[in-house]
mmCIF file of the N, C-alpha and C atoms, coordinates in Angstrom:
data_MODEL
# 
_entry.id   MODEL 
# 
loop_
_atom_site.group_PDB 
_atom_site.id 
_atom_site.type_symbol 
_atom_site.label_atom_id 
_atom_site.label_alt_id 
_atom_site.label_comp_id 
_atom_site.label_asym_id 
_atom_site.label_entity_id 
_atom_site.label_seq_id 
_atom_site.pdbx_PDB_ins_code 
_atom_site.Cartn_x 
_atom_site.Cartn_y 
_atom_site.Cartn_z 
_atom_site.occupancy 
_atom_site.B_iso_or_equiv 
_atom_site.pdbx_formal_charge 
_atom_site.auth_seq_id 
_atom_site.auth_comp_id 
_atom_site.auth_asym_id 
_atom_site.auth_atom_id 
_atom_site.pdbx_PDB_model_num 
ATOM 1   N N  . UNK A 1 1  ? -67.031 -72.427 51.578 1.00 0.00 ? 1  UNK A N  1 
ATOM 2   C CA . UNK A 1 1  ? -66.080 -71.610 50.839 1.00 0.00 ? 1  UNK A CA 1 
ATOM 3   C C  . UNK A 1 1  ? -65.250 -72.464 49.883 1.00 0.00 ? 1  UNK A C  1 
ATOM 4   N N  . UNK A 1 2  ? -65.269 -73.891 50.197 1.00 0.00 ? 2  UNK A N  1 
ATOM 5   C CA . UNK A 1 2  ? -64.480 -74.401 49.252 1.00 0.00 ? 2  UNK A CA 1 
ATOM 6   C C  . UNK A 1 2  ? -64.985 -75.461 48.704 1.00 0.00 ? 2  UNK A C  1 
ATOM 7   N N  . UNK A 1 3  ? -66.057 -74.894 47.892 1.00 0.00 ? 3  UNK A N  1 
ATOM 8   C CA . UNK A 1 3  ? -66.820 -75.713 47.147 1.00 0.00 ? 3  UNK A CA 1 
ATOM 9   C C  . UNK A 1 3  ? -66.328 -76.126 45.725 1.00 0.00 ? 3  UNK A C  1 
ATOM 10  N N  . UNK A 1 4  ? -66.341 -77.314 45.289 1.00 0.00 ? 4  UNK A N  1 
ATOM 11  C CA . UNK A 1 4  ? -65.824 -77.823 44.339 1.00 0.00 ? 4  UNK A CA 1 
ATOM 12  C C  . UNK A 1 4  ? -66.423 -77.478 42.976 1.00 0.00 ? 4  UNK A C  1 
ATOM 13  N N  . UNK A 1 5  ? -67.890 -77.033 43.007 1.00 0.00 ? 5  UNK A N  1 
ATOM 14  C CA . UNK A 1 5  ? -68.177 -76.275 41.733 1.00 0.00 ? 5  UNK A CA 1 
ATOM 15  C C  . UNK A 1 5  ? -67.688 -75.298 41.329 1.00 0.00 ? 5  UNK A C  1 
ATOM 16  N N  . UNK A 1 6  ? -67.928 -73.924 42.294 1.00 0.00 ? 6  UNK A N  1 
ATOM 17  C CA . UNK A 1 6  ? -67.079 -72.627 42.297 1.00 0.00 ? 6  UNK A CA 1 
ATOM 18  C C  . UNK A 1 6  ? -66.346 -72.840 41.620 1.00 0.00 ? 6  UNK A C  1 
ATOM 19  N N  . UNK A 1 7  ? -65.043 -73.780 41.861 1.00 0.00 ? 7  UNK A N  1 
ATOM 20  C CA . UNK A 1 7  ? -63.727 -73.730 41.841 1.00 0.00 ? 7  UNK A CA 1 
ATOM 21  C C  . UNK A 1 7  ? -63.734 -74.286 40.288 1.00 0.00 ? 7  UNK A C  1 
ATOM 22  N N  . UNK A 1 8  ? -64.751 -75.262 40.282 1.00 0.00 ? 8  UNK A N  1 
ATOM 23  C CA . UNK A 1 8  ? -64.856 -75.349 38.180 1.00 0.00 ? 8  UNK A CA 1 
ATOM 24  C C  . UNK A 1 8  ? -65.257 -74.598 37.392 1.00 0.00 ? 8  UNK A C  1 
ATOM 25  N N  . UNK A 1 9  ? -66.542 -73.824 37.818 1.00 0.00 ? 9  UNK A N  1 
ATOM 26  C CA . UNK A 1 9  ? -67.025 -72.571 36.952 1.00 0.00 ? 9  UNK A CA 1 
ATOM 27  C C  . UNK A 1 9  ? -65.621 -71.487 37.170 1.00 0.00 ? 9  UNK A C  1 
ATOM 28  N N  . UNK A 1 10 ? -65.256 -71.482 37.920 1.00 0.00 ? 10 UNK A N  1 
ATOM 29  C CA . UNK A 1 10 ? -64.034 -70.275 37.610 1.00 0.00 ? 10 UNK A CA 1 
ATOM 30  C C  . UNK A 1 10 ? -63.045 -70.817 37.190 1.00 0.00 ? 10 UNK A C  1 
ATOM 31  N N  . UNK A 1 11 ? -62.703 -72.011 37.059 1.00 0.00 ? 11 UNK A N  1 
ATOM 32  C CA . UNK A 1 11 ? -61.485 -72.432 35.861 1.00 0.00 ? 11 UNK A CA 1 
ATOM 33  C C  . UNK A 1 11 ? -61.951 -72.760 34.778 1.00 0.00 ? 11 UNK A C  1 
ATOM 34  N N  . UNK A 1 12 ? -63.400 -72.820 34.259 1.00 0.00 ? 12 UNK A N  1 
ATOM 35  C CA . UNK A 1 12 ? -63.743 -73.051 32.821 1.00 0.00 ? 12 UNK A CA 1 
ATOM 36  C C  . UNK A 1 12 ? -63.924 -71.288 32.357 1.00 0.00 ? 12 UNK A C  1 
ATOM 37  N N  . UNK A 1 13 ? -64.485 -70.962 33.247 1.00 0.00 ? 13 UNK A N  1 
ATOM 38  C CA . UNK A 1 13 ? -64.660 -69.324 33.072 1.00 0.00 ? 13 UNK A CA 1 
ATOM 39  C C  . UNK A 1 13 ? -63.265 -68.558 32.550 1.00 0.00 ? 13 UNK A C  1 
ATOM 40  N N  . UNK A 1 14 ? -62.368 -68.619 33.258 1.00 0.00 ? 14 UNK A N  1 
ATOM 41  C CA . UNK A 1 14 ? -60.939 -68.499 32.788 1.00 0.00 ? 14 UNK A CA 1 
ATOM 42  C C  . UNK A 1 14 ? -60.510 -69.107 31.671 1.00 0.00 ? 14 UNK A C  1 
ATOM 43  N N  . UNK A 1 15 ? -60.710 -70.517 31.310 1.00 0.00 ? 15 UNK A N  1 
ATOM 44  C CA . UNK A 1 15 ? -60.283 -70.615 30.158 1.00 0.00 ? 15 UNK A CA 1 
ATOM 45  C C  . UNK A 1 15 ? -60.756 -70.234 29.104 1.00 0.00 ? 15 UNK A C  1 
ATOM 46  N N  . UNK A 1 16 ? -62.289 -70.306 29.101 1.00 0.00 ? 16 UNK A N  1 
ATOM 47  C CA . UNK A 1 16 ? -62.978 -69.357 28.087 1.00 0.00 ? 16 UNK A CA 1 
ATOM 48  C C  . UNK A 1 16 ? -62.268 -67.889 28.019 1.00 0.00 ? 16 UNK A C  1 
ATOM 49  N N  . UNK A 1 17 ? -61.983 -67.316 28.973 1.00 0.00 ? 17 UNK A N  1 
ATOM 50  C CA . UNK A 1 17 ? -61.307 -65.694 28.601 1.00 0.00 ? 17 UNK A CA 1 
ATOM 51  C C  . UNK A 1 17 ? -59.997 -66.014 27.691 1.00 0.00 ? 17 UNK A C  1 
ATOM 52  N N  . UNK A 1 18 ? -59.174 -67.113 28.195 1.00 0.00 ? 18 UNK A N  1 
ATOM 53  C CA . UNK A 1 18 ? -57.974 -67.223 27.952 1.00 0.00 ? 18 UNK A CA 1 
ATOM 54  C C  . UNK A 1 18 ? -58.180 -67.119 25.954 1.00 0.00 ? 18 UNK A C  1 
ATOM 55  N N  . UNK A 1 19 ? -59.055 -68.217 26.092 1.00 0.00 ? 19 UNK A N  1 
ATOM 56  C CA . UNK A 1 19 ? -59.635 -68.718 24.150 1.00 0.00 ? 19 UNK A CA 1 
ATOM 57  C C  . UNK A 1 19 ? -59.417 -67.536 23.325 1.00 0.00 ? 19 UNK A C  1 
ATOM 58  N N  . UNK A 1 20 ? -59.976 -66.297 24.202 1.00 0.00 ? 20 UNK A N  1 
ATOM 59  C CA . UNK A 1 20 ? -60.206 -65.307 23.448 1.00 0.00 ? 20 UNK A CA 1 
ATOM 60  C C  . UNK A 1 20 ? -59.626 -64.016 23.321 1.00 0.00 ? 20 UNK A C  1 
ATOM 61  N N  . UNK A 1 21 ? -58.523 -64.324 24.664 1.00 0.00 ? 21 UNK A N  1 
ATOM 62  C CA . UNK A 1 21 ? -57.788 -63.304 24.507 1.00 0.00 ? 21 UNK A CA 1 
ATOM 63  C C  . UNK A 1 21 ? -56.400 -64.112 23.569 1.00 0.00 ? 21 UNK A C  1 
ATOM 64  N N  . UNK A 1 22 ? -56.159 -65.138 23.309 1.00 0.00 ? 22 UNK A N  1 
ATOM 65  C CA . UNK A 1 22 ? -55.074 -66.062 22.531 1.00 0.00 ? 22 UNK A CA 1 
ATOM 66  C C  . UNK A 1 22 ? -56.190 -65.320 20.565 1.00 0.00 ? 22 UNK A C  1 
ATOM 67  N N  . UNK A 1 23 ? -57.283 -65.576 20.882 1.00 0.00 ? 23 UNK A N  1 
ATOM 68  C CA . UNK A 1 23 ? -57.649 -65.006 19.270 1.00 0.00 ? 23 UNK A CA 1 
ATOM 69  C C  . UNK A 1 23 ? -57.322 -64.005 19.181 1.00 0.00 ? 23 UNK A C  1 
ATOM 70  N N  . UNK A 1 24 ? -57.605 -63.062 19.627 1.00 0.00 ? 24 UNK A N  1 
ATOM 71  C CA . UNK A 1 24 ? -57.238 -61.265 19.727 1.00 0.00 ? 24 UNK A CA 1 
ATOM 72  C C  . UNK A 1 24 ? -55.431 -61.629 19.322 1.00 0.00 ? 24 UNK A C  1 
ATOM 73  N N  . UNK A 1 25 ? -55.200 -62.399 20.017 1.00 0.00 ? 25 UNK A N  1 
ATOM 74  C CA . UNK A 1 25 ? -53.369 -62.396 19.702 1.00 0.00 ? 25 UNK A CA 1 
ATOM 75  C C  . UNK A 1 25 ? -52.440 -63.228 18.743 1.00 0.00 ? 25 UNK A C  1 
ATOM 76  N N  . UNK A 1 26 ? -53.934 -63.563 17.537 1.00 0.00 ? 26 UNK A N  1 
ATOM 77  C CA . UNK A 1 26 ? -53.561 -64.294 16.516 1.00 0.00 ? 26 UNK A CA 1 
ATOM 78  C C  . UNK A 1 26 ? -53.155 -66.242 16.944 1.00 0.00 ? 26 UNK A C  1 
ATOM 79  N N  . UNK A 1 27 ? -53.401 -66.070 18.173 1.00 0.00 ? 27 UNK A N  1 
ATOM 80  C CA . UNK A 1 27 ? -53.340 -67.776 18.086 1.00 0.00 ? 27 UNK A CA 1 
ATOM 81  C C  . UNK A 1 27 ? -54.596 -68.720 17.873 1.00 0.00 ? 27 UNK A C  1 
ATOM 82  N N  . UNK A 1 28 ? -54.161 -69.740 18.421 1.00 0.00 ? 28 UNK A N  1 
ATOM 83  C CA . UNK A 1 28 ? -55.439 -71.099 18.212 1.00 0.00 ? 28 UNK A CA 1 
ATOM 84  C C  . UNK A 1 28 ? -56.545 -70.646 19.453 1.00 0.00 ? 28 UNK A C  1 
ATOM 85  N N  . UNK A 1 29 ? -57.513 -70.495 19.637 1.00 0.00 ? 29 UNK A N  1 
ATOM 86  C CA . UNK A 1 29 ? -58.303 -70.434 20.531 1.00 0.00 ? 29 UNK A CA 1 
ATOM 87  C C  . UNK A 1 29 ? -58.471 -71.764 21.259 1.00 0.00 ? 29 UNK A C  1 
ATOM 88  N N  . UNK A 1 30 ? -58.868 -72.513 20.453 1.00 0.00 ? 30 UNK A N  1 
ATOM 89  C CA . UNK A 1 30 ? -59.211 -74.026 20.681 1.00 0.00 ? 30 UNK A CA 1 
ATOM 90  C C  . UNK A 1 30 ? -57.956 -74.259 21.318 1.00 0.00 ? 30 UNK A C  1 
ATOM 91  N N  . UNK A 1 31 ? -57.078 -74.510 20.563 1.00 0.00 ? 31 UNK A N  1 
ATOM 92  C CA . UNK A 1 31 ? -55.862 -74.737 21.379 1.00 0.00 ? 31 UNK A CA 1 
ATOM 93  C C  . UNK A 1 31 ? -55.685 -74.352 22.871 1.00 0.00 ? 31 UNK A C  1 
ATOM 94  N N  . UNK A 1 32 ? -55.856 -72.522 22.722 1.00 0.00 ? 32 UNK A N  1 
ATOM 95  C CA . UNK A 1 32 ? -55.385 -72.151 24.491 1.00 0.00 ? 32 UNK A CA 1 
ATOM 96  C C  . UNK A 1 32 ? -56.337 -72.427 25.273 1.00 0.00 ? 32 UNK A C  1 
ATOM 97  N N  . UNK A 1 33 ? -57.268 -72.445 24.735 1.00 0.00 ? 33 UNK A N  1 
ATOM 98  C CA . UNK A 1 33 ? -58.195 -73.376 25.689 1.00 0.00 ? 33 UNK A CA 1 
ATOM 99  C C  . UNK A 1 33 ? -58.182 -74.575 26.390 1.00 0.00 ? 33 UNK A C  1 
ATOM 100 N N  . UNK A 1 34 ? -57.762 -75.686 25.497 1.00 0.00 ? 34 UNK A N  1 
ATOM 101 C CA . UNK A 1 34 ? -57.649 -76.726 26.219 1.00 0.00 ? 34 UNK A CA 1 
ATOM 102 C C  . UNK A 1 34 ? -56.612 -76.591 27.016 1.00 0.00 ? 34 UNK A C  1 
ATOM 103 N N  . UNK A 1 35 ? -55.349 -75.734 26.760 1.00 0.00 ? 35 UNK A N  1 
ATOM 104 C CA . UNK A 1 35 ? -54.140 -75.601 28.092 1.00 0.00 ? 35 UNK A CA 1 
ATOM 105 C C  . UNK A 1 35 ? -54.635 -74.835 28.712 1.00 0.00 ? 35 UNK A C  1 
ATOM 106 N N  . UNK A 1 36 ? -55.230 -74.098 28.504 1.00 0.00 ? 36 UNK A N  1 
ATOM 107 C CA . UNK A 1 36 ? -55.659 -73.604 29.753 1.00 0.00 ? 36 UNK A CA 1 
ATOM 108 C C  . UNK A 1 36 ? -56.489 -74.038 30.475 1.00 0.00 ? 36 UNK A C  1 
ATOM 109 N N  . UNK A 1 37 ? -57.037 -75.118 30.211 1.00 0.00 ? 37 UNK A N  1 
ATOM 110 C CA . UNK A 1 37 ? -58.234 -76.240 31.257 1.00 0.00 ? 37 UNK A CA 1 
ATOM 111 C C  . UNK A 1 37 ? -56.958 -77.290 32.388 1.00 0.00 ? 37 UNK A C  1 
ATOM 112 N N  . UNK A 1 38 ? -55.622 -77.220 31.408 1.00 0.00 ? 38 UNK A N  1 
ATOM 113 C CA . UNK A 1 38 ? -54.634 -78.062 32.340 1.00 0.00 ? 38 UNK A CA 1 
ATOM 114 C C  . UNK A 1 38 ? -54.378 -76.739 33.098 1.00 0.00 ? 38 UNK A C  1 
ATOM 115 N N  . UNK A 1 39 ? -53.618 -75.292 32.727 1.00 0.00 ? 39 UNK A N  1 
ATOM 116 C CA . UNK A 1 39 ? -52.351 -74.568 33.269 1.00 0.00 ? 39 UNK A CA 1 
ATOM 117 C C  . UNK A 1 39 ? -53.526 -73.429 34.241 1.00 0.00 ? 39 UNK A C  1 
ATOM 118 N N  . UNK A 1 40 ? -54.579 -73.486 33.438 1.00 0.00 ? 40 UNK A N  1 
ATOM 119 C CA . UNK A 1 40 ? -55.283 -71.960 34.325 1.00 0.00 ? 40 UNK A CA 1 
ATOM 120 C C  . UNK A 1 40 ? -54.502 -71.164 34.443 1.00 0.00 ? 40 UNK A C  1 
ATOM 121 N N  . UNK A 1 41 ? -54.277 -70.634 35.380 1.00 0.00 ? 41 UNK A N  1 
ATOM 122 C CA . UNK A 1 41 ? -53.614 -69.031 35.392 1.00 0.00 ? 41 UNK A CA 1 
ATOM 123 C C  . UNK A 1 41 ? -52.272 -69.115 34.950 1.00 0.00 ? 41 UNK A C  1 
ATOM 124 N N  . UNK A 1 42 ? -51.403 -70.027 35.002 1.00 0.00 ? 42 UNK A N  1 
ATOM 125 C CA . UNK A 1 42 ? -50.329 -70.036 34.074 1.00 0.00 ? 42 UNK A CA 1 
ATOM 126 C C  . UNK A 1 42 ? -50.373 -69.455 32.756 1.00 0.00 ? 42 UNK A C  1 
ATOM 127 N N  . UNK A 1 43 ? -52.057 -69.936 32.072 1.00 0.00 ? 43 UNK A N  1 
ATOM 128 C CA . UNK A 1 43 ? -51.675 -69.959 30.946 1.00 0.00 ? 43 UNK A CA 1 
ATOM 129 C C  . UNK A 1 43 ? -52.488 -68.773 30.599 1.00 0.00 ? 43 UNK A C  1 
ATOM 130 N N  . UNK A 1 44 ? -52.970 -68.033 31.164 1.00 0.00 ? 44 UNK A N  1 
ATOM 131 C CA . UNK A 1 44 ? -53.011 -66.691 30.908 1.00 0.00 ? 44 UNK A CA 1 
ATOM 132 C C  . UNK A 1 44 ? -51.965 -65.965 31.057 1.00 0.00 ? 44 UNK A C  1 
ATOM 133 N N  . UNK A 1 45 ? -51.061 -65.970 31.936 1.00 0.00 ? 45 UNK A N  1 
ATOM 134 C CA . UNK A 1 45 ? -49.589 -65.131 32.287 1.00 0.00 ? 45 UNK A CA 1 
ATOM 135 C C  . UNK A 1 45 ? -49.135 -65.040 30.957 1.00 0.00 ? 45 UNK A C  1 
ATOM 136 N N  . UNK A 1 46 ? -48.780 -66.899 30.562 1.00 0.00 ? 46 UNK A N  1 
ATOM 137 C CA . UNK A 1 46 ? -48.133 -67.055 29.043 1.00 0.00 ? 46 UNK A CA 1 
ATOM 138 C C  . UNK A 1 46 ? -48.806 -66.285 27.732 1.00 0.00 ? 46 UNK A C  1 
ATOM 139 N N  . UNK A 1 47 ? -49.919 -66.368 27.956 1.00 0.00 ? 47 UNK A N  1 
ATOM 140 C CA . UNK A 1 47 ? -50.753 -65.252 26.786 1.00 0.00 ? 47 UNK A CA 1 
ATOM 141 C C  . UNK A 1 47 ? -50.301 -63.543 26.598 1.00 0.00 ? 47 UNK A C  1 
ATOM 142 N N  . UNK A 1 48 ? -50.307 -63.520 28.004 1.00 0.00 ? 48 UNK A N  1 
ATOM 143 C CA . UNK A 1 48 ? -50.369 -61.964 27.770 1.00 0.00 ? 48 UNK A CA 1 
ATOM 144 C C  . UNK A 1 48 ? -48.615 -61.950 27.330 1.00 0.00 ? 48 UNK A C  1 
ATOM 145 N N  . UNK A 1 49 ? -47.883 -62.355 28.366 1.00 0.00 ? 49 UNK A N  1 
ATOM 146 C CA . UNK A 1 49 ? -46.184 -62.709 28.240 1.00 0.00 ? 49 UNK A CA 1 
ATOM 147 C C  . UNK A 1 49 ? -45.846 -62.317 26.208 1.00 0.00 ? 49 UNK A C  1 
ATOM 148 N N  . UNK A 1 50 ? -46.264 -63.296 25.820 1.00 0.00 ? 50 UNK A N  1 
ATOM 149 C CA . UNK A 1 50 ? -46.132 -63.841 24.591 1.00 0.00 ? 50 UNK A CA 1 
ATOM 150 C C  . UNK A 1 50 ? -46.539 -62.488 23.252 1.00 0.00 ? 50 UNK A C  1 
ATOM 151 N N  . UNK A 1 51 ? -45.733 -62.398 22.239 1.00 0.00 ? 51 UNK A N  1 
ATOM 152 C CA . UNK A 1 51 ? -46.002 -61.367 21.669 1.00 0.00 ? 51 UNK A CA 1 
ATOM 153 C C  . UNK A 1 51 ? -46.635 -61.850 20.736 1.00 0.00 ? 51 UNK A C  1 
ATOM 154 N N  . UNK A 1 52 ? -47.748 -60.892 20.071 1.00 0.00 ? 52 UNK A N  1 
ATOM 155 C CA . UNK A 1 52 ? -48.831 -61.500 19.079 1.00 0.00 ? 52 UNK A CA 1 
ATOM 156 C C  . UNK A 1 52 ? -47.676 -61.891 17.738 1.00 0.00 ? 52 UNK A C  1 
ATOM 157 N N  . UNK A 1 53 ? -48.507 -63.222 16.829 1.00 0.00 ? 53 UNK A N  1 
ATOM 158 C CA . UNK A 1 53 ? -48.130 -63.506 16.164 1.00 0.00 ? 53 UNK A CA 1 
ATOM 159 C C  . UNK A 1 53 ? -48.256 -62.859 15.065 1.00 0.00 ? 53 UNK A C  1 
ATOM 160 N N  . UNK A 1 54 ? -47.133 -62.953 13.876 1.00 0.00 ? 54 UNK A N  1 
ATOM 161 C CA . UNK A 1 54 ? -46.762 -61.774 12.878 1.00 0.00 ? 54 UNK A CA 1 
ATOM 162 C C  . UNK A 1 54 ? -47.679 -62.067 11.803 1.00 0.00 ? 54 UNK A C  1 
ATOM 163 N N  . UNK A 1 55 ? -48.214 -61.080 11.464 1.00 0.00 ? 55 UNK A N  1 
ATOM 164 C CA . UNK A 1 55 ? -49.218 -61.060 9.677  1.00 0.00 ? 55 UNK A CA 1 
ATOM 165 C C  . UNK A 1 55 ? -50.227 -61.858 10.435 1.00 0.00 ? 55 UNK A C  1 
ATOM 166 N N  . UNK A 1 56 ? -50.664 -61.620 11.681 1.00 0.00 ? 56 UNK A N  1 
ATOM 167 C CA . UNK A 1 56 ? -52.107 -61.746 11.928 1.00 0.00 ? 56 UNK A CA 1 
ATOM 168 C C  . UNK A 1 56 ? -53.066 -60.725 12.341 1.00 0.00 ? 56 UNK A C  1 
ATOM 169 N N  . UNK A 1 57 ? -54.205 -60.801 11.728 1.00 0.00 ? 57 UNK A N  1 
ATOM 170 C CA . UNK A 1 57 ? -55.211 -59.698 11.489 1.00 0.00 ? 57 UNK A CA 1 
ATOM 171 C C  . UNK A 1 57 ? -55.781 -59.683 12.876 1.00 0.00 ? 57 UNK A C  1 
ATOM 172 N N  . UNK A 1 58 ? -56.220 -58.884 13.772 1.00 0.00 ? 58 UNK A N  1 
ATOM 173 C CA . UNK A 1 58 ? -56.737 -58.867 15.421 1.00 0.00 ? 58 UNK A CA 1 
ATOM 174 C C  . UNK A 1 58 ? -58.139 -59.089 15.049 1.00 0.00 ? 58 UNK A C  1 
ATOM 175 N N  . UNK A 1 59 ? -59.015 -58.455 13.706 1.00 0.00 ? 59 UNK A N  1 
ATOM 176 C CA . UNK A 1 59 ? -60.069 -58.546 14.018 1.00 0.00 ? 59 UNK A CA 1 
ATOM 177 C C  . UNK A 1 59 ? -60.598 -58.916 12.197 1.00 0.00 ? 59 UNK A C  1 
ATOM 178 N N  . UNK A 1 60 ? -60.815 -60.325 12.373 1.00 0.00 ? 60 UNK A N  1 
ATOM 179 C CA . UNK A 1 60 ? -61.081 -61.129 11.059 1.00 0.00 ? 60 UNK A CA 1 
ATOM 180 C C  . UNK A 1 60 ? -62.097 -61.125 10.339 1.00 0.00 ? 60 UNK A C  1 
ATOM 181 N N  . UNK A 1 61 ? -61.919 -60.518 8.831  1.00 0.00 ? 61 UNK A N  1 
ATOM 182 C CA . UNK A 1 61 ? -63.067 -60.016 8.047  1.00 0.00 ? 61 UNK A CA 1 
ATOM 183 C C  . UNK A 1 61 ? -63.501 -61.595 7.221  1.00 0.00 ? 61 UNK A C  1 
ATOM 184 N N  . UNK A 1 62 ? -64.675 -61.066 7.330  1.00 0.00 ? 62 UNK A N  1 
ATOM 185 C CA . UNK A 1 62 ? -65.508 -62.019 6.114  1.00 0.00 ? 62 UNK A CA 1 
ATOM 186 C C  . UNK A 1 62 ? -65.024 -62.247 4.971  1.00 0.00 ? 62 UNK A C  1 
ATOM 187 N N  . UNK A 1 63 ? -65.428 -63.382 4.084  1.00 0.00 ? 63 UNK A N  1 
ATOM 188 C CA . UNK A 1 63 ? -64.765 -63.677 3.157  1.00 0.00 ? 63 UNK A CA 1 
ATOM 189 C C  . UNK A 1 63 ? -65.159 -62.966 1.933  1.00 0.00 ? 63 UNK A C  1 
ATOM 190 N N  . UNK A 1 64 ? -64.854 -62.110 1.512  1.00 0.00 ? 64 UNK A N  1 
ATOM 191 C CA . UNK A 1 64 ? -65.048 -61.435 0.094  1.00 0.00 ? 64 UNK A CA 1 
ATOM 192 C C  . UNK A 1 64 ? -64.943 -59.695 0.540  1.00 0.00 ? 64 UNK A C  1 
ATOM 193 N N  . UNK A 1 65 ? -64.914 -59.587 2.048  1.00 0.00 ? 65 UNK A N  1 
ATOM 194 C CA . UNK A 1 65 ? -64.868 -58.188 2.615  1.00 0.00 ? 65 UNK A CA 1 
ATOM 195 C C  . UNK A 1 65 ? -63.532 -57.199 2.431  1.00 0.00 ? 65 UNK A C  1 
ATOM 196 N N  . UNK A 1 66 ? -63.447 -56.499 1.917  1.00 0.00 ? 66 UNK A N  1 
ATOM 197 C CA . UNK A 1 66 ? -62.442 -55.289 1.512  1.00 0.00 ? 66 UNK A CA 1 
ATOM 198 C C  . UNK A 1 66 ? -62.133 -54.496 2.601  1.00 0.00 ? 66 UNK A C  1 
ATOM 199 N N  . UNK A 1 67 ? -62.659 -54.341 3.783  1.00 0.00 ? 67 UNK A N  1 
ATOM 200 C CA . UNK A 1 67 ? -62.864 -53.583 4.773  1.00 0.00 ? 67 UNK A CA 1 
ATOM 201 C C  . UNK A 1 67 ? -62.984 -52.359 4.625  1.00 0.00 ? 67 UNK A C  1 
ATOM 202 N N  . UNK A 1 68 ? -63.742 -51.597 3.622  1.00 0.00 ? 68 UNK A N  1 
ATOM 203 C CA . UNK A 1 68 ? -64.122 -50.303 3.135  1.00 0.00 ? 68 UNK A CA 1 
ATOM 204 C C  . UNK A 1 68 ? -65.952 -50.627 3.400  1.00 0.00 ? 68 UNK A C  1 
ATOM 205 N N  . UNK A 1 69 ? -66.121 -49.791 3.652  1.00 0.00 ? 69 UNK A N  1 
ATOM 206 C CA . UNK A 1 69 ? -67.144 -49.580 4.094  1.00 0.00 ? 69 UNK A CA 1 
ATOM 207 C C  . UNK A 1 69 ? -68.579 -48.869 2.820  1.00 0.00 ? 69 UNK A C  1 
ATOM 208 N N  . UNK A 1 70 ? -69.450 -49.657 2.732  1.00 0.00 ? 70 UNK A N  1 
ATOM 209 C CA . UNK A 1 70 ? -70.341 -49.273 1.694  1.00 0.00 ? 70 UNK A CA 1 
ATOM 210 C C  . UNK A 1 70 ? -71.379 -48.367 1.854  1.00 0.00 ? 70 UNK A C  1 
ATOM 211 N N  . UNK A 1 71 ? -71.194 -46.831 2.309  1.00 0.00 ? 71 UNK A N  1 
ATOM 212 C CA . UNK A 1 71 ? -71.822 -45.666 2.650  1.00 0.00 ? 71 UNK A CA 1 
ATOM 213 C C  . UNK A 1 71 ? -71.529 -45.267 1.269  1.00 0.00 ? 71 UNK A C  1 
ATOM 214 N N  . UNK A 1 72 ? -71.353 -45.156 0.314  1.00 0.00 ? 72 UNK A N  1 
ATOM 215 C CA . UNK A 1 72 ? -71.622 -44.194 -0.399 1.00 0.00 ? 72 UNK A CA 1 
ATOM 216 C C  . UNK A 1 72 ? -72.643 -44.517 -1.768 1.00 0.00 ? 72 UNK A C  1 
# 
């Protein structure tokens, strides 16, 4: 039960979520990632805690994209 891999695949596993729930909230991914390889579940608390940062887009368009859609 207290195997020392487990216990790494579920703190790299976590920090990978963390990466990506910090993008969704306009931060560094890279960044919360690596604290979150030190803080783990700390540093998810602090993610969600933390209010998204201002004049950031949740879901990031391509470069030349208008976000209108070319159906017609």
């Amino acid at each position: 039960m207290n195997d020392p891999t487990q216990f790494a695949v579920g703190w790299g596993t976590l920090s990978l979520i963390n990466a990506g729930l910090a993008q969704s909230k306009g931060r560094s991914g890279l960044a919360w990632w690596l604290l979150s390889l030190l803080l783990g579940p700390i540093a998810t608390f602090l993610i969600v805690v933390l209010e998204r940062v201002r004049g950031s887009d949740s879901m990031p368009r391509a470069a030349g994209s208008t976000g209108a859609e070319d159906g017609t």
